[in-house]
PDB file as gemmi writes it, atoms N, CA and C in Angstrom:
CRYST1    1.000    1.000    1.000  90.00  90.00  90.00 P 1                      
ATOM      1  N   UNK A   1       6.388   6.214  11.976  1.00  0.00           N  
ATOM      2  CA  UNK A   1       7.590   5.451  12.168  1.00  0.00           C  
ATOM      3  C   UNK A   1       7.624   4.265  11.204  1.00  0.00           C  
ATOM      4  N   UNK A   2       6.445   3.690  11.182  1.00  0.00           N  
ATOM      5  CA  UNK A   2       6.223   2.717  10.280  1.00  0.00           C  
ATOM      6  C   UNK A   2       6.220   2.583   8.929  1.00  0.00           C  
ATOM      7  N   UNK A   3       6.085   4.419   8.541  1.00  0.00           N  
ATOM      8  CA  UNK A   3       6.487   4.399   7.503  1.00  0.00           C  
ATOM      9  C   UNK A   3       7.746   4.671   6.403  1.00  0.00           C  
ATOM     10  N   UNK A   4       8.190   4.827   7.422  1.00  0.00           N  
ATOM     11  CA  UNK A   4       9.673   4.823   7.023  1.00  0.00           C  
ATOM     12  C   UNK A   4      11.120   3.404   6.762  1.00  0.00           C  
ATOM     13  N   UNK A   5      10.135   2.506   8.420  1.00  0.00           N  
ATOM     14  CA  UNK A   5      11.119   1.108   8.677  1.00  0.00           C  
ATOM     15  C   UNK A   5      10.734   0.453   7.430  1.00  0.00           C  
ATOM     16  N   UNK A   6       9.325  -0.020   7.035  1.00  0.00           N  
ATOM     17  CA  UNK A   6       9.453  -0.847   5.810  1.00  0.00           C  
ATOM     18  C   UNK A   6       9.397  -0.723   4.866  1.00  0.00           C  
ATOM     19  N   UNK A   7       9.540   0.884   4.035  1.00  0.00           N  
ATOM     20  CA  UNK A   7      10.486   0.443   3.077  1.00  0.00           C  
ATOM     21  C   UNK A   7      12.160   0.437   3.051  1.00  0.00           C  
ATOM     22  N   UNK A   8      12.371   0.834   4.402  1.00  0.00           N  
ATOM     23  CA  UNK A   8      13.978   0.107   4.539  1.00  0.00           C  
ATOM     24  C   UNK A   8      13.905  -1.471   4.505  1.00  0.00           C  
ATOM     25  N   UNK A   9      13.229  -1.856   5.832  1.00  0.00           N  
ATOM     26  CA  UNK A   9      12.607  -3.450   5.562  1.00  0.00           C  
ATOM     27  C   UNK A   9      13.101  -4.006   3.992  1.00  0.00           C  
ATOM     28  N   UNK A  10      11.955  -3.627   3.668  1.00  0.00           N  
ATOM     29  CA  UNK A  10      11.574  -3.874   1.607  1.00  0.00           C  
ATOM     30  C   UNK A  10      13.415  -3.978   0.885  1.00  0.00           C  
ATOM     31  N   UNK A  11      13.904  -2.807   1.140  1.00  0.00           N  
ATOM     32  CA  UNK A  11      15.118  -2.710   0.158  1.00  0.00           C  
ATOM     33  C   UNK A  11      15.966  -3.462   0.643  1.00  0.00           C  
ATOM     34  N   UNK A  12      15.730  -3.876   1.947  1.00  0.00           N  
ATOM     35  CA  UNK A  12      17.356  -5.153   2.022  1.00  0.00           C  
ATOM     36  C   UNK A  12      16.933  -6.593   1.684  1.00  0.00           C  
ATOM     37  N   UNK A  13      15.620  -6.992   1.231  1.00  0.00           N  
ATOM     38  CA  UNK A  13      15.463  -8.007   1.190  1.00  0.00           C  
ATOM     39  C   UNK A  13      16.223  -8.420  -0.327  1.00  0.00           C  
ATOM     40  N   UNK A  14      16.195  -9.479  -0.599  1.00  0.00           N  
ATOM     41  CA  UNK A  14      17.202 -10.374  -2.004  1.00  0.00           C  
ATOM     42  C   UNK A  14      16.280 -10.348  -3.006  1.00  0.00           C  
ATOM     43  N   UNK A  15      14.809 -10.750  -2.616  1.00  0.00           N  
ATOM     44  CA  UNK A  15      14.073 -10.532  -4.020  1.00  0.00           C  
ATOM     45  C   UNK A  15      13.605  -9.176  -4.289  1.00  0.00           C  
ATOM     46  N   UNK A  16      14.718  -9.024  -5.832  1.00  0.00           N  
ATOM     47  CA  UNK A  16      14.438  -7.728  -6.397  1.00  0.00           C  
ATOM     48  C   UNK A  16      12.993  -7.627  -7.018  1.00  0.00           C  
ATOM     49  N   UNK A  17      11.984  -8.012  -6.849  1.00  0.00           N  
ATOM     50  CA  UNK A  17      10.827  -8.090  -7.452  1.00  0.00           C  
ATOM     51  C   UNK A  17      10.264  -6.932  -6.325  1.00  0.00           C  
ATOM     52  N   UNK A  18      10.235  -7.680  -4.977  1.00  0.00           N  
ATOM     53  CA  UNK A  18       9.562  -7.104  -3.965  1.00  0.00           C  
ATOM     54  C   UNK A  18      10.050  -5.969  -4.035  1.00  0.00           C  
ATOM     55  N   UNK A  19      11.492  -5.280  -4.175  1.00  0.00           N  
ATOM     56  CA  UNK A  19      12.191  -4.230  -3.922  1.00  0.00           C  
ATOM     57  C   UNK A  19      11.553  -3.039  -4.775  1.00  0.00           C  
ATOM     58  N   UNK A  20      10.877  -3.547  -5.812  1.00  0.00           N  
ATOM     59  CA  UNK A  20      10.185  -2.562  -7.026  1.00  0.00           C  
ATOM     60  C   UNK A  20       9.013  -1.823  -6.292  1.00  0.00           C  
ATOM     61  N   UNK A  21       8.132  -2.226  -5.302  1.00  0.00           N  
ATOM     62  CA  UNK A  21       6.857  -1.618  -4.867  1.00  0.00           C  
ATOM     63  C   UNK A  21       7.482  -0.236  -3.697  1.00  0.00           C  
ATOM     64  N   UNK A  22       6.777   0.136  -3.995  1.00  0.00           N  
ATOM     65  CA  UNK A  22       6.669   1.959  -3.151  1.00  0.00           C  
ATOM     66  C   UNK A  22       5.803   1.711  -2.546  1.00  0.00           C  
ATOM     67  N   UNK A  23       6.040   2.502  -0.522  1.00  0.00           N  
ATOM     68  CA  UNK A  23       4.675   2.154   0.049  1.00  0.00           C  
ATOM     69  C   UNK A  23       4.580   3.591   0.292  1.00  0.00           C  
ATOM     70  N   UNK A  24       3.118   4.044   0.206  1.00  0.00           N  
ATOM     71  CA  UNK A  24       2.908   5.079  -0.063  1.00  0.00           C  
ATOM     72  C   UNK A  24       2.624   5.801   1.223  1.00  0.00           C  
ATOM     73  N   UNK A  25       1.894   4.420   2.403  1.00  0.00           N  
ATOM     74  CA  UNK A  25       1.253   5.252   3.627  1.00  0.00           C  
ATOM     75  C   UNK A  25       1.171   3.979   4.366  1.00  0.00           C  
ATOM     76  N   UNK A  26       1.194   4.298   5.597  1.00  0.00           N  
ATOM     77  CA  UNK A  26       0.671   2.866   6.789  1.00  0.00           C  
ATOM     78  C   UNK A  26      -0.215   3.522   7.598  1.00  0.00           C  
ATOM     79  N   UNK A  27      -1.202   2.662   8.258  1.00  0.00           N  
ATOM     80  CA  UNK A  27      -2.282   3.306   8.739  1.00  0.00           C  
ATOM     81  C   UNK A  27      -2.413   1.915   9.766  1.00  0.00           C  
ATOM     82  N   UNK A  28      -2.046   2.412  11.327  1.00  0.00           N  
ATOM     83  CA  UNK A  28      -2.283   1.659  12.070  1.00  0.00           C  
ATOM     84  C   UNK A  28      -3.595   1.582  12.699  1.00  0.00           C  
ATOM     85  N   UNK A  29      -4.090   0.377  13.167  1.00  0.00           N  
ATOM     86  CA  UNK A  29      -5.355   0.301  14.069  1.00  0.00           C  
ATOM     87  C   UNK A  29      -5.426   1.034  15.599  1.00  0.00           C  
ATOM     88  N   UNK A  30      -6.762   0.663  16.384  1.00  0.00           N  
ATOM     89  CA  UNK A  30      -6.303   1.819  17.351  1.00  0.00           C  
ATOM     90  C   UNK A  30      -5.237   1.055  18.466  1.00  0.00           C  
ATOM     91  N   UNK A  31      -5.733   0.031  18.618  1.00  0.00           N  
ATOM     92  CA  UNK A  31      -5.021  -0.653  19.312  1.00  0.00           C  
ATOM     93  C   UNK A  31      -3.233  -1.139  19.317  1.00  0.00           C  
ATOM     94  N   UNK A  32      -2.791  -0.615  17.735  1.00  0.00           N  
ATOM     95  CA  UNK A  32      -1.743  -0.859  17.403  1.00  0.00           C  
ATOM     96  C   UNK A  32      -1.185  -2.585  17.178  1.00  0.00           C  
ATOM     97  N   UNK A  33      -2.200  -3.418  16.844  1.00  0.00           N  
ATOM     98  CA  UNK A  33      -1.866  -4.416  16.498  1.00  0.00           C  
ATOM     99  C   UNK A  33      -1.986  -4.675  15.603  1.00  0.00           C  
ATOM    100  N   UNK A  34      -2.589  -3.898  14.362  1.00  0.00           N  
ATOM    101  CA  UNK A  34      -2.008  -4.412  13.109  1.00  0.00           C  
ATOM    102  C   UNK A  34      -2.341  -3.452  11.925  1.00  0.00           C  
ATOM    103  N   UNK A  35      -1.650  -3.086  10.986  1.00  0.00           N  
ATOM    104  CA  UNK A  35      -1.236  -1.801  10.345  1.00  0.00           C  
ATOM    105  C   UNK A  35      -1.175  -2.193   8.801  1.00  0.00           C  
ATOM    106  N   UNK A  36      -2.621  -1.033   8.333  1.00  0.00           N  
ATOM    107  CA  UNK A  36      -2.588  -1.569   6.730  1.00  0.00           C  
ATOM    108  C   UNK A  36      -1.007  -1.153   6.229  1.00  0.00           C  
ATOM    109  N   UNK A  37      -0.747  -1.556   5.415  1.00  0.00           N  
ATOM    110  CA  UNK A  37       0.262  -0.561   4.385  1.00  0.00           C  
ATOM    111  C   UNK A  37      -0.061  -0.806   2.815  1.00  0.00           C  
ATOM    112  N   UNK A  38       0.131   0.563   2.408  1.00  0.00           N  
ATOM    113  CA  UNK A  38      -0.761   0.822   1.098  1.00  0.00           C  
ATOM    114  C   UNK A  38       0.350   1.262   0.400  1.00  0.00           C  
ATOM    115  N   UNK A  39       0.756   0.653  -0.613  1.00  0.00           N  
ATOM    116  CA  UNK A  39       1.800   0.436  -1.902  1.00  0.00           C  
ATOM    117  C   UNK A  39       0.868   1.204  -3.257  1.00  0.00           C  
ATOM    118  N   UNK A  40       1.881   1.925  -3.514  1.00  0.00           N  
ATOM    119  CA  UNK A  40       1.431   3.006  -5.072  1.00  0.00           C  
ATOM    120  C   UNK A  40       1.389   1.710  -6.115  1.00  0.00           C  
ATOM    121  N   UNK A  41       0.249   1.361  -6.805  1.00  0.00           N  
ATOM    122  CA  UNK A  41      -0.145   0.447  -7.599  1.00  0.00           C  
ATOM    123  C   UNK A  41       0.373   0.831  -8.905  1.00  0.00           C  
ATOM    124  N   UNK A  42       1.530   1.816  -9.429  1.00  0.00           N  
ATOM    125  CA  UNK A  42       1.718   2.110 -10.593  1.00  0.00           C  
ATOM    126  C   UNK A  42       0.895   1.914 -11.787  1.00  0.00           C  
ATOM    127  N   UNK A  43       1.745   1.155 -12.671  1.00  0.00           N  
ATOM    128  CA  UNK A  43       0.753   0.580 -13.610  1.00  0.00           C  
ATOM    129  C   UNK A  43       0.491  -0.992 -13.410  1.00  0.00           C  
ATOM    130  N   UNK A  44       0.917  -1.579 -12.892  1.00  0.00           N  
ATOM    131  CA  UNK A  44       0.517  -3.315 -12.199  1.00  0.00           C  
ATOM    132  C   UNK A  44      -0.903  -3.484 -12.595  1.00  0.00           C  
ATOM    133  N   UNK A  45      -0.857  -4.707 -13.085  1.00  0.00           N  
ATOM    134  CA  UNK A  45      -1.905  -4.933 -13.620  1.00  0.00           C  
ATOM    135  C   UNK A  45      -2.429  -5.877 -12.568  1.00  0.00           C  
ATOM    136  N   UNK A  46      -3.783  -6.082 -12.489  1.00  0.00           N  
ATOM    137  CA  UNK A  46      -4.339  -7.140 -11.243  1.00  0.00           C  
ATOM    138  C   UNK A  46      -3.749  -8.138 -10.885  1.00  0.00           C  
ATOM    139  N   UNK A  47      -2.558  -9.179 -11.892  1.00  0.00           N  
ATOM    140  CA  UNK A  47      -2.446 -10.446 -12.020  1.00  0.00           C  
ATOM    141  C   UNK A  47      -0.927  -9.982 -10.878  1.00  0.00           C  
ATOM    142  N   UNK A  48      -0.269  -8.871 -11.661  1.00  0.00           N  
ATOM    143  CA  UNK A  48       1.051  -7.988 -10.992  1.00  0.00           C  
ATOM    144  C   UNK A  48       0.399  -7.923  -9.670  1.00  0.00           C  
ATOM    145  N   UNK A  49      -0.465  -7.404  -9.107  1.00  0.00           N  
ATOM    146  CA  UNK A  49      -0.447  -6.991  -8.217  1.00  0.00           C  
ATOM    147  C   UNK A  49      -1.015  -7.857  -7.242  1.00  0.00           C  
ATOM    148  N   UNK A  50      -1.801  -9.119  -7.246  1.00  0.00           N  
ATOM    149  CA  UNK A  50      -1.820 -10.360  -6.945  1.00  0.00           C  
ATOM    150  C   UNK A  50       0.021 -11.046  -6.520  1.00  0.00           C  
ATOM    151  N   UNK A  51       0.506 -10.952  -7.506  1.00  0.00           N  
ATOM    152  CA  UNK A  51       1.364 -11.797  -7.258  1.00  0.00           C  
ATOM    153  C   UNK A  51       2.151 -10.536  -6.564  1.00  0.00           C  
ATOM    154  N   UNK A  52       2.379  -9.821  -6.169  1.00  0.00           N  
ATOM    155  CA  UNK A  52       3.064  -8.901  -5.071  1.00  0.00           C  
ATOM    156  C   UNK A  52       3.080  -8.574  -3.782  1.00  0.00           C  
ATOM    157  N   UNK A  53       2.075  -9.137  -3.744  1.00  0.00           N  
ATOM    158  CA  UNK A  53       1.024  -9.079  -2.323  1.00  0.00           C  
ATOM    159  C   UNK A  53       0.707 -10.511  -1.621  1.00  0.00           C  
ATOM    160  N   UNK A  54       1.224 -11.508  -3.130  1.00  0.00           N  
ATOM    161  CA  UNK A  54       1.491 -13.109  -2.206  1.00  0.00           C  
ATOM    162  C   UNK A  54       3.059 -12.936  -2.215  1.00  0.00           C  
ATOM    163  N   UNK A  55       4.203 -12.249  -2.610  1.00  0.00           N  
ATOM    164  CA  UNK A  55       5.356 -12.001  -2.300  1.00  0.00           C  
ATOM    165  C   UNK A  55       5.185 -11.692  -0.832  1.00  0.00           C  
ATOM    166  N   UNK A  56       4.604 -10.253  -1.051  1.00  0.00           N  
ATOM    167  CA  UNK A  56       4.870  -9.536   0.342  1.00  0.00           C  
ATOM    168  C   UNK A  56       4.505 -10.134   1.786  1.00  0.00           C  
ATOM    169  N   UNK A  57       3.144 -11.232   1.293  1.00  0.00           N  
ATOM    170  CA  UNK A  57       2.837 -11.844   2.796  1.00  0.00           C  
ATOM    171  C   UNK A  57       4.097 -13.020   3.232  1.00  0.00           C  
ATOM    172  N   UNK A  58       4.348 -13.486   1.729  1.00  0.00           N  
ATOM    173  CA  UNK A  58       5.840 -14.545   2.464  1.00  0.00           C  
ATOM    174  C   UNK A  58       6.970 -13.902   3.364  1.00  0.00           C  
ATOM    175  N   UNK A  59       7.167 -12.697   2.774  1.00  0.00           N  
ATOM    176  CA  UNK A  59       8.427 -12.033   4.070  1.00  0.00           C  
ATOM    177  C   UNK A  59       7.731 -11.063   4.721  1.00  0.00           C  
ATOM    178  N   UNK A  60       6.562 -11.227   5.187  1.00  0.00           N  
ATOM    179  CA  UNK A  60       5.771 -10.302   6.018  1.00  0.00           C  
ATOM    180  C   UNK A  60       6.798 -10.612   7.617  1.00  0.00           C  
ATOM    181  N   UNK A  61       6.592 -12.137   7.739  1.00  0.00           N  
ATOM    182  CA  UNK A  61       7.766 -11.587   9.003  1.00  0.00           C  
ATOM    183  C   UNK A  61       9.031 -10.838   9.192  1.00  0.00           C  
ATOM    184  N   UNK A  62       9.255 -11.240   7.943  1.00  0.00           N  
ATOM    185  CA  UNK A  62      10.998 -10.282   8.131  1.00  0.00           C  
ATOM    186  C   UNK A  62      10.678  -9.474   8.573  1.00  0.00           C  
ATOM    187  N   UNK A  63       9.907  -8.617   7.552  1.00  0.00           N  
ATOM    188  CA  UNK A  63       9.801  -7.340   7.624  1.00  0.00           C  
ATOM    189  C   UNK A  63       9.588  -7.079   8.744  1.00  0.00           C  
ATOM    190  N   UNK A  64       8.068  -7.326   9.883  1.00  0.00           N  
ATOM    191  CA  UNK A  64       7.992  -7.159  10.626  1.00  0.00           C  
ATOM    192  C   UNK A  64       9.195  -7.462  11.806  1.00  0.00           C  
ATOM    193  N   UNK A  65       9.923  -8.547  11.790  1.00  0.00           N  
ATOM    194  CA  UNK A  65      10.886  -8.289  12.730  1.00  0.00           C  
ATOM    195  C   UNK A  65      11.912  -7.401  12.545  1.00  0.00           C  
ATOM    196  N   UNK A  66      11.713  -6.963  11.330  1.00  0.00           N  
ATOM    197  CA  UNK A  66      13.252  -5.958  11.173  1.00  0.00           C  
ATOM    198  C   UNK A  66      12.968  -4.147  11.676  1.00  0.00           C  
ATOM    199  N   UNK A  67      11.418  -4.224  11.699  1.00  0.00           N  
ATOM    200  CA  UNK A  67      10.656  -3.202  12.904  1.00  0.00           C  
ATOM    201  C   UNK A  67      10.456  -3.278  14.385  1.00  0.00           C  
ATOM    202  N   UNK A  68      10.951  -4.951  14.565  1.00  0.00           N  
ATOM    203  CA  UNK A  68      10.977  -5.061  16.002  1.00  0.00           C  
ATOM    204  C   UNK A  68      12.161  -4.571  16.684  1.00  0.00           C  
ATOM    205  N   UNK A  69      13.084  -5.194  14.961  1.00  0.00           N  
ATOM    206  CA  UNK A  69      14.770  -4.959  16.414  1.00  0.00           C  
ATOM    207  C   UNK A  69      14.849  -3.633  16.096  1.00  0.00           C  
ATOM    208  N   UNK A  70      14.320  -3.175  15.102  1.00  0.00           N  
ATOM    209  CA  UNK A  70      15.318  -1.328  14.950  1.00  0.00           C  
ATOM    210  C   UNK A  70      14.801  -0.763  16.308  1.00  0.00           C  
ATOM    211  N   UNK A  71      13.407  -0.527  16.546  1.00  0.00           N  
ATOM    212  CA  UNK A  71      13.124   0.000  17.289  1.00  0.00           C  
ATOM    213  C   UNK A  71      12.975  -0.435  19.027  1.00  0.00           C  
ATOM    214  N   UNK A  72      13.246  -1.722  19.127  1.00  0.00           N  
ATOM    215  CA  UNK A  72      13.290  -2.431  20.485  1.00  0.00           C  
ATOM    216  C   UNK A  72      12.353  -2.719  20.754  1.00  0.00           C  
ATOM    217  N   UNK A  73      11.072  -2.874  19.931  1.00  0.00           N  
ATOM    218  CA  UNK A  73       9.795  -3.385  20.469  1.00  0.00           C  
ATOM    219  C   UNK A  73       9.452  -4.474  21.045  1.00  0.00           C  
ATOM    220  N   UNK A  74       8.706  -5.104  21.651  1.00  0.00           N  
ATOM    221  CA  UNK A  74       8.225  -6.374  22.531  1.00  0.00           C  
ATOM    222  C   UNK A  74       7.687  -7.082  20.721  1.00  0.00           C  
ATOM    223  N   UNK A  75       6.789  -6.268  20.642  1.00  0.00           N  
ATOM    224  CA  UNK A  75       6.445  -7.023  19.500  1.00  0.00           C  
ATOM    225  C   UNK A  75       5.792  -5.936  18.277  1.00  0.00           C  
ATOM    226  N   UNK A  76       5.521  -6.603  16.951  1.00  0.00           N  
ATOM    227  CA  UNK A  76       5.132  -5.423  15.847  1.00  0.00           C  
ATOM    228  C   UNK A  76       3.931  -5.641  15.248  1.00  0.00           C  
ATOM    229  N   UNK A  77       3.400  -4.471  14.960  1.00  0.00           N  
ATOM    230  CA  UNK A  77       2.016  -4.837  14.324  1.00  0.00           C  
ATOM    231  C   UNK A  77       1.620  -5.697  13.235  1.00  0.00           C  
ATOM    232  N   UNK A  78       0.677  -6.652  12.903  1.00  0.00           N  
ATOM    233  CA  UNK A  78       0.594  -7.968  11.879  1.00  0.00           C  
ATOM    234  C   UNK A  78      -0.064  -6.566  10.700  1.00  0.00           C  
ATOM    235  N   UNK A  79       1.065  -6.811   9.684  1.00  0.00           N  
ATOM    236  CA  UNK A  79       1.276  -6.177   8.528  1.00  0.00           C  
ATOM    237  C   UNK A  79       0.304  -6.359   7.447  1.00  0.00           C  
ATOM    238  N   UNK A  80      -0.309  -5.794   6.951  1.00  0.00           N  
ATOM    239  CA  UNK A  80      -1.611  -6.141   5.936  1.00  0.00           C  
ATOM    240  C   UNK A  80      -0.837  -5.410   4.770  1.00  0.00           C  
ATOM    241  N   UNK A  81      -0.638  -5.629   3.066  1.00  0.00           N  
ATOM    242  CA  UNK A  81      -0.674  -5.147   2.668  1.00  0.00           C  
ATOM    243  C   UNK A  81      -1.569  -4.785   1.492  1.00  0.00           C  
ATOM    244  N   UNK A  82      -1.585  -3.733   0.802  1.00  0.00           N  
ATOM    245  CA  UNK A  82      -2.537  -3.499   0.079  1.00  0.00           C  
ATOM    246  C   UNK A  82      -2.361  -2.257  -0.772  1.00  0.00           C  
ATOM    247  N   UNK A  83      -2.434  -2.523  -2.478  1.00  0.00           N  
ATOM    248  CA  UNK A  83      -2.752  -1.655  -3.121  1.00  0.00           C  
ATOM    249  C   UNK A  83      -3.591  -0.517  -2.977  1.00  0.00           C  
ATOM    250  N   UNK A  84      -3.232   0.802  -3.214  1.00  0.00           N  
ATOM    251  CA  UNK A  84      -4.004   1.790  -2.872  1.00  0.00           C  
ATOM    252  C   UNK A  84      -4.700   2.781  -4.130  1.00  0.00           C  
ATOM    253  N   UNK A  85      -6.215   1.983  -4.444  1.00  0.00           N  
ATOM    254  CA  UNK A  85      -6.530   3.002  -5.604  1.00  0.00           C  
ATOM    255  C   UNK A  85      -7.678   3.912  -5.089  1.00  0.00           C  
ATOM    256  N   UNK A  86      -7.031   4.648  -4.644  1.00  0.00           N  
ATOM    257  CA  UNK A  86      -7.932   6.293  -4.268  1.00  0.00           C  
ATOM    258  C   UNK A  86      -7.672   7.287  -5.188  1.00  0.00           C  
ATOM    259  N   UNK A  87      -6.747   6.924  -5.765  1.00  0.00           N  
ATOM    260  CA  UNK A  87      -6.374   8.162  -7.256  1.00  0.00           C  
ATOM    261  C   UNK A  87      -6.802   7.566  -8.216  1.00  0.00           C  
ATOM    262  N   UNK A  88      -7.359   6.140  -8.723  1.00  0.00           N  
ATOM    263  CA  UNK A  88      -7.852   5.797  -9.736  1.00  0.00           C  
ATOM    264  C   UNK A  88      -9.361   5.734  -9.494  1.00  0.00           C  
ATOM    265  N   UNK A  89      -9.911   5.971  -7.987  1.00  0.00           N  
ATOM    266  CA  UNK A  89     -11.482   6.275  -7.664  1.00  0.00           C  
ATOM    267  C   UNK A  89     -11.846   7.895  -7.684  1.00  0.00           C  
ATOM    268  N   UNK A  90     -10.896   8.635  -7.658  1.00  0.00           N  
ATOM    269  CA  UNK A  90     -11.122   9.942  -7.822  1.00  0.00           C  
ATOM    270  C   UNK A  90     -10.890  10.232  -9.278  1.00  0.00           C  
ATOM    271  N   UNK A  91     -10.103   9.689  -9.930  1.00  0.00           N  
ATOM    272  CA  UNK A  91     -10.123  10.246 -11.582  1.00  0.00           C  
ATOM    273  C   UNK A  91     -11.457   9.387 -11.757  1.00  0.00           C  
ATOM    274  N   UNK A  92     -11.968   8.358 -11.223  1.00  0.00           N  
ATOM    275  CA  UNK A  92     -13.652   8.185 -11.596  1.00  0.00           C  
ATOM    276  C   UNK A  92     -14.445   8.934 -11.174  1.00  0.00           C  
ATOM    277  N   UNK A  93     -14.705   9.581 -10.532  1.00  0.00           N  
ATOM    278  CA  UNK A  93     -15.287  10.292  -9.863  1.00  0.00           C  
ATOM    279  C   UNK A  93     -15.540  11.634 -10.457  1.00  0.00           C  
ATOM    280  N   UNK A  94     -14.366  11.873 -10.411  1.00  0.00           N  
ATOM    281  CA  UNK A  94     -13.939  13.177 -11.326  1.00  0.00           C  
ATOM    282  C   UNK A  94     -14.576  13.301 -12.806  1.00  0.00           C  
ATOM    283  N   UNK A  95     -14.761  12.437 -13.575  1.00  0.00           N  
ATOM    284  CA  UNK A  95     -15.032  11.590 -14.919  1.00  0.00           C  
ATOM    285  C   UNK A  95     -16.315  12.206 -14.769  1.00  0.00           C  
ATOM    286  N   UNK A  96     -17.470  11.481 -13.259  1.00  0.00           N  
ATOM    287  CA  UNK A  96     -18.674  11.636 -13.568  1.00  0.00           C  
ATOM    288  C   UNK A  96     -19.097  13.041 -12.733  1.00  0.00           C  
ATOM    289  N   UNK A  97     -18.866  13.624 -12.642  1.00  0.00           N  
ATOM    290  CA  UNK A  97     -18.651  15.063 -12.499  1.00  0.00           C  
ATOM    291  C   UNK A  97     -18.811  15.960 -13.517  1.00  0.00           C  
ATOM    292  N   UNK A  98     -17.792  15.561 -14.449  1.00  0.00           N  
ATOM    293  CA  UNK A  98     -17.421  16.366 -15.614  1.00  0.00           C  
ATOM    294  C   UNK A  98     -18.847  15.954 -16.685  1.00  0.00           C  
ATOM    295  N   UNK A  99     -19.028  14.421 -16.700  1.00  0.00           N  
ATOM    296  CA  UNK A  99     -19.986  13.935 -17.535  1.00  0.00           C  
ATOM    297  C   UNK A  99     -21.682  14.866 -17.385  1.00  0.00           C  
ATOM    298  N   UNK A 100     -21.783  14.889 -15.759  1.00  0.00           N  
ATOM    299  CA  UNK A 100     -23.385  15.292 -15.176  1.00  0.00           C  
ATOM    300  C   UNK A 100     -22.992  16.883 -15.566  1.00  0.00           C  
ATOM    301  N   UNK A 101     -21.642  17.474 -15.425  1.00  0.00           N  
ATOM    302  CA  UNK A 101     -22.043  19.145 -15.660  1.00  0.00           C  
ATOM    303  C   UNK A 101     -22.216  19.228 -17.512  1.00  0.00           C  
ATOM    304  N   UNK A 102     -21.450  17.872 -18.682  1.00  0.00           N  
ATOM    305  CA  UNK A 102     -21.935  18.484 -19.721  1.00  0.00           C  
ATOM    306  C   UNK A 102     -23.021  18.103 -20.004  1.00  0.00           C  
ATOM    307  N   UNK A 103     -23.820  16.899 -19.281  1.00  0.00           N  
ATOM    308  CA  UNK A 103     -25.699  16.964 -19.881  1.00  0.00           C  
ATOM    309  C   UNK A 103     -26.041  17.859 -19.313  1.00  0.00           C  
ATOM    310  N   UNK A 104     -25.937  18.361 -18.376  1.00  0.00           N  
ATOM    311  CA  UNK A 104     -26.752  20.056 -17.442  1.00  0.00           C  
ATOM    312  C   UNK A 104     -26.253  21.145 -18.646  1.00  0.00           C  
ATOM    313  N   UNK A 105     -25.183  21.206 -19.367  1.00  0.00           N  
ATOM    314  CA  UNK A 105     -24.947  22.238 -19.813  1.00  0.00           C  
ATOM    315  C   UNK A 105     -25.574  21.857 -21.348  1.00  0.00           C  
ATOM    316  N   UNK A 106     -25.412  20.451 -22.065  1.00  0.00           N  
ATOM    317  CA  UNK A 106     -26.364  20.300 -23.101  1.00  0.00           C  
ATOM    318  C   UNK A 106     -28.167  20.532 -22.499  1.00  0.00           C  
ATOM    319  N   UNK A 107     -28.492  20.358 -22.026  1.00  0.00           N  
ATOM    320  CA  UNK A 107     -29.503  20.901 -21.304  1.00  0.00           C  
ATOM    321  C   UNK A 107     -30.639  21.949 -21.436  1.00  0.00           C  
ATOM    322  N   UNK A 108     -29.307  22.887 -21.051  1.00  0.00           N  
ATOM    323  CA  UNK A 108     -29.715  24.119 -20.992  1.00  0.00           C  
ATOM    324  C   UNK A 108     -29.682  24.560 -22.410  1.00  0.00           C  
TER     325      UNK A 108                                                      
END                                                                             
């Protein structure tokens, strides 16, 4: 559900800066009080993606209240956000994979 309200959230807000990030996935705790959300890091460079993430905590309430009223909740989970590089740890990964099968195959 959550992942759908904020990036509606995201697109009505005024700063078109914030409006640029894609969230890729939300991943709530068990308890449901507070819910990473993981934004596709494009090409953003650390300094980009620093300053996106001190954007995003300034209208972290909106956002979160604009998940309270859609859905009628008492209250909404405290919003964490966060760049998600699991595709830039798997093309590493991948890298040393490829590296250990060509010394095994110089090797041989």
């Amino acid at each position: 559900m959550l992942k759908e309200l904020i990036p509606e959230a995201i697109s009505g807000l005024a700063d078109a800066r914030v409006r640029e990030v894609d969230v890729i996935d939300v991943k709530c705790s068990r308890g449901r009080s507070d819910a990473k959300v993981y934004l596709d890091p494009h090409h953003y460079t650390a300094q980009e993606q620093a300053a996106f993430i001190k954007l995003l905590e300034k209208v972290r309430p909106i956002i979160e209240e604009h998940c309270m009223k859609d859905q009628g909740w008492f209250r909404s989970p405290r919003l964490t956000f966060v760049f998600d590089d699991t595709l830039e740890r798997s093309k590493n990964i991948e890298a040393l994979f490829a590296k250990i099968a060509k010394e095994k195959k110089d090797e041989s």
